[in-house]
LOPA-171591 format. One record per residue: x, y, z of N, C-alpha, C in turn. Coordinates in steps of 0.2 Angstrom, whole numbers, plus 5000, padded with zeros to 4 digits. Example, Ala and Ser with C-alpha at 12.3 -4.5 7.8 and 13.67 -1.06 7.14 Angstrom:
BEGIN
REC  n.x  n.y  n.z ca.x ca.y ca.z  c.x  c.y  c.z
REC 5066 4972 5039 5062 4978 5039 5066 4984 5039
REC 5064 4989 5035 5068 4995 5036 5064 5000 5039
//
This chain:
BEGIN
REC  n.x  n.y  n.z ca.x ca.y ca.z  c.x  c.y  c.z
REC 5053 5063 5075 5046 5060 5076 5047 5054 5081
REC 5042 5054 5086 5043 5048 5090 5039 5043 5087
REC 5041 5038 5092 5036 5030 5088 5031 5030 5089
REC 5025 5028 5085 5017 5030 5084 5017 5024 5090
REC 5009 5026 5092 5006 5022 5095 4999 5020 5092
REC 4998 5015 5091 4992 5013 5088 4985 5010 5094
REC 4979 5010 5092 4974 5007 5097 4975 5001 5096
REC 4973 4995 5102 4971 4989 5100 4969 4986 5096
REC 4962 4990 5093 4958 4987 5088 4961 4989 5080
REC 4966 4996 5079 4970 4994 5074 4976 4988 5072
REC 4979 4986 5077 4985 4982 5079 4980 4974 5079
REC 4975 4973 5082 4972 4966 5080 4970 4966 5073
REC 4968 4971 5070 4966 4970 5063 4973 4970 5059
REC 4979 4975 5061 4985 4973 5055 4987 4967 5058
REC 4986 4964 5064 4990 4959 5065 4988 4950 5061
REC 4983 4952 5055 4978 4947 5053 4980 4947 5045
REC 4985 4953 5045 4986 4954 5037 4991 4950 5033
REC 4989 4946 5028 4995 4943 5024 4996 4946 5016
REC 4992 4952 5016 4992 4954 5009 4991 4962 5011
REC 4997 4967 5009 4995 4973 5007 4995 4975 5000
REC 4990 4978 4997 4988 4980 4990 4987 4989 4990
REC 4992 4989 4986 4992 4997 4985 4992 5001 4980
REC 4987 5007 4978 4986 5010 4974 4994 5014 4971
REC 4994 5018 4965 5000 5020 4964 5000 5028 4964
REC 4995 5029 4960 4995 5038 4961 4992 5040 4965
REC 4993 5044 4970 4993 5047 4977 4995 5045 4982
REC 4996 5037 4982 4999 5034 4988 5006 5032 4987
REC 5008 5027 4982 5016 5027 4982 5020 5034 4977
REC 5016 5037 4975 5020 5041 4971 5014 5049 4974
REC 5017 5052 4972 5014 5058 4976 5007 5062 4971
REC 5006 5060 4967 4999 5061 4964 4998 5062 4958
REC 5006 5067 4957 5006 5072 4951 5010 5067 4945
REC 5007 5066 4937 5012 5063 4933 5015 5071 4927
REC 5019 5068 4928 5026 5072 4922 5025 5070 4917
REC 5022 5075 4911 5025 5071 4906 5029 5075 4901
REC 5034 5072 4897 5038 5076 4894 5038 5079 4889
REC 5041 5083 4885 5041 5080 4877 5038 5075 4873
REC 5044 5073 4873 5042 5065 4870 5036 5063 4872
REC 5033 5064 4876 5028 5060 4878 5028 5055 4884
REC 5034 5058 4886 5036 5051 4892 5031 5054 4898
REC 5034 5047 4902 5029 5049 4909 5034 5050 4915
REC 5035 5053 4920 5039 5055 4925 5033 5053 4932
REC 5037 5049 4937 5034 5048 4943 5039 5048 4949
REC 5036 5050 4953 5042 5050 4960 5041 5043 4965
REC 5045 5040 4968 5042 5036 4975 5048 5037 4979
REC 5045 5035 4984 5050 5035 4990 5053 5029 4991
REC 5060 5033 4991 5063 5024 4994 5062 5022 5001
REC 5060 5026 5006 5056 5024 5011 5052 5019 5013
REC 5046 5020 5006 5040 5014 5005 5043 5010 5003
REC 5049 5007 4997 5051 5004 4994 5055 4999 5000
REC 5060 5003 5005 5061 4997 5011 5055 4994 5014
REC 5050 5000 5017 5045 4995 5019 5042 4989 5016
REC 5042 4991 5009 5037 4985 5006 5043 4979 5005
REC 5049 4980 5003 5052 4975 5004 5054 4972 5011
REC 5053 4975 5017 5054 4970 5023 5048 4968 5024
REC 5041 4968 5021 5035 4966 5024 5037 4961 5021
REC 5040 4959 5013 5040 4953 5009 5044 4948 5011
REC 5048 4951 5016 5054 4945 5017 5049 4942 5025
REC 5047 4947 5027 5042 4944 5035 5037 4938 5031
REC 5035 4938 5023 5031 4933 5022 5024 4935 5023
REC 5021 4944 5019 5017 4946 5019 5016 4947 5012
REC 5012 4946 5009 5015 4948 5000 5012 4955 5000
REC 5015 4958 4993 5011 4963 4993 5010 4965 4984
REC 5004 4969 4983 5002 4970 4977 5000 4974 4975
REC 5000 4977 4968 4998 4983 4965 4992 4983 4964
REC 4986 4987 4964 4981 4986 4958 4979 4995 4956
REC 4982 4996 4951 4981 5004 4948 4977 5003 4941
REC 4974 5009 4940 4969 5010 4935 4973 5012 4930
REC 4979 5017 4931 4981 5018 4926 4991 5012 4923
REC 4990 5012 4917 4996 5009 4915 5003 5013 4914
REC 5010 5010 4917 5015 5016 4918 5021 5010 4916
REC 5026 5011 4913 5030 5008 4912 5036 5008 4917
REC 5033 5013 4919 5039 5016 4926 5034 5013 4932
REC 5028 5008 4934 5025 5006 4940 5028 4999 4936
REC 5029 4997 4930 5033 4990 4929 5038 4990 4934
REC 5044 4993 4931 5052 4996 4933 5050 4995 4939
REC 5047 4998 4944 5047 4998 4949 5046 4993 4954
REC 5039 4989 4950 5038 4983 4955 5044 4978 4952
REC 5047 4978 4950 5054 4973 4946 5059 4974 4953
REC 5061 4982 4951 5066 4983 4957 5064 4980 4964
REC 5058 4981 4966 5055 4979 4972 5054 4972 4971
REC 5055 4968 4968 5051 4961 4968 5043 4960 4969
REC 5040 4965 4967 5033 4964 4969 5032 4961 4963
REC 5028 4954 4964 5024 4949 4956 5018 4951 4957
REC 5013 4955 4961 5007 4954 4958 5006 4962 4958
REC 5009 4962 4949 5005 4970 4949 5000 4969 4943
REC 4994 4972 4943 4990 4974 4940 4990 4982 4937
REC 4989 4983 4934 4990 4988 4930 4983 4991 4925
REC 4979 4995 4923 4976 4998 4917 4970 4994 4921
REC 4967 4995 4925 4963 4990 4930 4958 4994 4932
REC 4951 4995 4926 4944 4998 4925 4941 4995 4931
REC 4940 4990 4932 4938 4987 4936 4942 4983 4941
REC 4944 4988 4948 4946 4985 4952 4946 4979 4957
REC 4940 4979 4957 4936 4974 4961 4938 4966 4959
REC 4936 4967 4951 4940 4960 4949 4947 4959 4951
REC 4951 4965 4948 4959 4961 4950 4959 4959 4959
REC 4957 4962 4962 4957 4962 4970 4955 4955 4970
REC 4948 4951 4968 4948 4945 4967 4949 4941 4967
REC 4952 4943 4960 4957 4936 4957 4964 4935 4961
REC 4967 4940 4964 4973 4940 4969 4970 4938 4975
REC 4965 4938 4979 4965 4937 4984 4965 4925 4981
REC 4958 4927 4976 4958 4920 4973 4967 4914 4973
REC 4970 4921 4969 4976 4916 4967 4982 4914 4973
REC 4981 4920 4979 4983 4917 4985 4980 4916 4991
REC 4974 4913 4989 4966 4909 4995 4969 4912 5002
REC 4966 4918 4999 4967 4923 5005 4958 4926 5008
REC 4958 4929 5014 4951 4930 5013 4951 4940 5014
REC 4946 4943 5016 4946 4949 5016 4949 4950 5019
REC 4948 4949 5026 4953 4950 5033 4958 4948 5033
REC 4960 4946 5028 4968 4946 5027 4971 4950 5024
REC 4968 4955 5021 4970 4960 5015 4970 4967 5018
REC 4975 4971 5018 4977 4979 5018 4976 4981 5012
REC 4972 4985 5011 4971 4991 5006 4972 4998 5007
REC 4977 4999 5001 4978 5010 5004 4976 5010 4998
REC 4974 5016 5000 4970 5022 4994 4970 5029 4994
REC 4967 5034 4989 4968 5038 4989 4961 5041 4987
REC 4958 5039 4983 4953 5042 4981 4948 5038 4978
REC 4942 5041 4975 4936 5038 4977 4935 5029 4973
REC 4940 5029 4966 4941 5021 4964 4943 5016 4969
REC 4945 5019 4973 4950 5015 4977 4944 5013 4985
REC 4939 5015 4986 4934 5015 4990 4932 5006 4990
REC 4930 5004 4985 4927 4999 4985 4933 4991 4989
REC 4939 4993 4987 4943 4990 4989 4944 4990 4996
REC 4944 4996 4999 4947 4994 5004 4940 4994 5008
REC 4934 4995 5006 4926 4992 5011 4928 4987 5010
REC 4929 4983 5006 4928 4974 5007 4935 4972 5010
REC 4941 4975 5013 4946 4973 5015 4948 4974 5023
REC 4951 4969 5027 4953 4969 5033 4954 4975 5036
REC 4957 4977 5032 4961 4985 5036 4961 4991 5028
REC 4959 4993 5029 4957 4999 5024 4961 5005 5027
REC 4965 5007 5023 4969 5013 5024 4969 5020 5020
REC 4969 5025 5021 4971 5029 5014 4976 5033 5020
REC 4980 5039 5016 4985 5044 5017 4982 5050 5020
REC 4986 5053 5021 4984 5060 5024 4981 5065 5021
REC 4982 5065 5013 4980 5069 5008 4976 5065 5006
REC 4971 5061 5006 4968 5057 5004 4961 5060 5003
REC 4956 5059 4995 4950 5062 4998 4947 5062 5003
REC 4943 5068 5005 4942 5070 5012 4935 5064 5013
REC 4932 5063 5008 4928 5056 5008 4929 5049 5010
REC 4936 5048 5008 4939 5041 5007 4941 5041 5012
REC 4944 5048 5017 4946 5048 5025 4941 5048 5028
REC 4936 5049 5028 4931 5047 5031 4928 5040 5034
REC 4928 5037 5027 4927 5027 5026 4936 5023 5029
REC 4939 5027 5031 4945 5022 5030 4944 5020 5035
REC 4949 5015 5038 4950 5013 5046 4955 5017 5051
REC 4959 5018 5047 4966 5023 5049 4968 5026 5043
REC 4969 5032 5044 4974 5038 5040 4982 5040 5046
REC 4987 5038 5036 4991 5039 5039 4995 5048 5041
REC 5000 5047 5045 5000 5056 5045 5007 5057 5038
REC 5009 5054 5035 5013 5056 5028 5007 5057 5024
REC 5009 5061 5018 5006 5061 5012 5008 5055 5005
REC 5003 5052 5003 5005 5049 4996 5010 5050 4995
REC 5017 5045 4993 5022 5049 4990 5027 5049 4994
REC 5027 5051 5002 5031 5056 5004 5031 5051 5013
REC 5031 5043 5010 5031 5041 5016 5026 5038 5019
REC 5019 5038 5017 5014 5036 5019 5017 5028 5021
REC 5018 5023 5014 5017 5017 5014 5021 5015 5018
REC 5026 5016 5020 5032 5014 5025 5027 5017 5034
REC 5025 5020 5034 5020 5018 5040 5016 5013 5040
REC 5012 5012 5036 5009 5007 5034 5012 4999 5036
REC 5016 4999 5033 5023 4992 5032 5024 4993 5039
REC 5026 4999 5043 5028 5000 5051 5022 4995 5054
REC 5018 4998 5054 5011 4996 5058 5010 4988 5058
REC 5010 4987 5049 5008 4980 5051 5016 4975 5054
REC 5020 4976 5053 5026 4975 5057 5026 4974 5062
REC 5024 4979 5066 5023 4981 5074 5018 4975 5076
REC 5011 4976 5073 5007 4971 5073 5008 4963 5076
REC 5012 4962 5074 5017 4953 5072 5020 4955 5078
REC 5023 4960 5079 5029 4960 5085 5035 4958 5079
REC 5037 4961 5073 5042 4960 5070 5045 4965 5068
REC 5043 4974 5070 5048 4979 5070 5053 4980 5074
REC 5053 4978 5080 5061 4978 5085 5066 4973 5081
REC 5063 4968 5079 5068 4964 5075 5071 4968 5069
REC 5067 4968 5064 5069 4972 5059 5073 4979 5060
REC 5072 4983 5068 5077 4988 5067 5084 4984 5070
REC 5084 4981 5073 5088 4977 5078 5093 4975 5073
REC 5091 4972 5065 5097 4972 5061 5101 4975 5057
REC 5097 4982 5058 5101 4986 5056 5105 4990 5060
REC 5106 4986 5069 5110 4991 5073 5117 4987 5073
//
């Protein structure tokens, strides 16, 4: 795959972002939950998005959860990744959105929002750059700003974390240290 190229008027808007907020089912995990026997739950993510979202953190981008449903496996997960603002079991997303923007006096245009499907609308209307995935309701892709070309799961968010990188002028560094 060659390097994307983005319009101007995407790259001014990533370029404005200090907060990416991401849903979980459909975008960081591919959509589908497992559940087992016992009753457990099974979910997949890519370690792809998982270095993105950690190199957006160390650039001094924060990044946050807000998912409707609760998983103890989306805990584990933002632990490993160091994300502190995860929201969880979140009937109303709008408030946690927020109270986060609230808690780091941030304002819309400063917020990234991915999403997948129709819950997830409202968040990313009221936010800087509104994103969803490739598989994304065909509604949602509609209203977004950009759609990525991965699907939920399988790489999405790590173009994401690319873009607004790019944005900054801070991906050539980022690959630069791992040459």
């Amino acid at each position: 795959m060659t390097k994307p190229s983005y319009s101007e008027e995407l790259l001014r808007k990533a370029r404005n972002i200090k907060l990416l907020i991401c849903d979980v089912d459909g975008v960081l995990s591919n959509g589908q939950v497992i559940i087992g026997n016992q009753g457990e739950e099974l979910k997949t993510f890519n370690i792809k998005d998982g270095l993105g979202l950690k190199s957006l953190m160390k650039h001094k981008v924060e990044v946050a959860i807000i998912t409707g449903r609760r998983s103890e496996i989306v805990e584990k997960r933002c632990r490993e990744l160091s994300i502190k603002h995860c929201y969880q079991g979140q009937a109303d997303k709008v408030a946690a959105y927020e109270e986060l923007c609230d808690t780091l006096s941030l304002e819309a245009s400063q917020v990234c929002h991915v999403g997948d499907d129709l819950p997830d609308l409202p968040l990313m209307q009221r936010s800087g750059l509104g994103v969803t995935v490739a598989d994304g309701h065909w509604f949602v892709r509609q209203k977004a700003d950009w759609i990525t070309h991965h699907n939920g799961g399988f790489g999405a968010v790590r173009e994401i974390t690319d873009l607004i990188l790019e944005s900054k002028s801070l991906l050539e560094q980022l690959h630069q240290e791992y040459c």
